[in-house]
N, C-alpha and C positions, 0 to 999 in steps of 0.2 A: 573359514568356518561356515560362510554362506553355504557352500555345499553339503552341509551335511541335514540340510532341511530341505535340500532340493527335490522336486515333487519326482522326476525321477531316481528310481531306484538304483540303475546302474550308476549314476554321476553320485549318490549317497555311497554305495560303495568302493567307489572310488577315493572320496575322501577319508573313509575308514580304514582305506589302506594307507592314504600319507598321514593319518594319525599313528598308524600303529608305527610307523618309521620312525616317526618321529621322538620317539622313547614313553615313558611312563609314568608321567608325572599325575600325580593326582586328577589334573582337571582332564587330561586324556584319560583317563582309567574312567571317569564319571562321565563325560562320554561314550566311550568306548560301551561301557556297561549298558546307558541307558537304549543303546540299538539291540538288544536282545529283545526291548519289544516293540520292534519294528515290524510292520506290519506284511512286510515283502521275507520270504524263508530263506531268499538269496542277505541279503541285508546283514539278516541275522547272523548265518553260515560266517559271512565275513567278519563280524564282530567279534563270534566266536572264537576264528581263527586267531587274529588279531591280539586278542586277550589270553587265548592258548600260547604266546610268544612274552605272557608279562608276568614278572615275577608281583604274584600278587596275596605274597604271604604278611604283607604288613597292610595290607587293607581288605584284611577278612567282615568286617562291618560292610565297608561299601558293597563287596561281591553280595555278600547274605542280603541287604533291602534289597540289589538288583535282582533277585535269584525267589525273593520271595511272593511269590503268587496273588496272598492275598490281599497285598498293598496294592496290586497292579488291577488298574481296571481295564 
């Protein structure tokens, strides 16, 4: 999980790819989510991706804070 604070970007999305492998448990999903604001468009693209592969119809609350704007500064 060190890697996914890593200053570079490529080696963060790297780890968000063995997240997303890894299946879709809660605490992956709250990760996974909180790199949408990550600060690199590659980062994110990956997160995206990532979470486009997770069935994420019983954690509509987690997606809506991550998705909402005006909480994110």
């Amino acid at each position: 999980m060190d890697h996914l604070q890593h200053p570079n970007p490529a080696v963060r999305e790297a780890a968000i790819r063995g997240l997303g492998d890894a299946g879709h448990q809660d605490e992956t999903l709250v990760a996974l989510l909180s790199f949408l604001a990550d600060p690199d468009p590659d980062v994110v693209e990956t997160a995206v991706e990532a979470l486009s592969r997770a069935d994420l119809s019983t954690h509509r609350e987690l997606v809506a804070e991550a998705l909402d704007t005006d909480r994110q500064s």
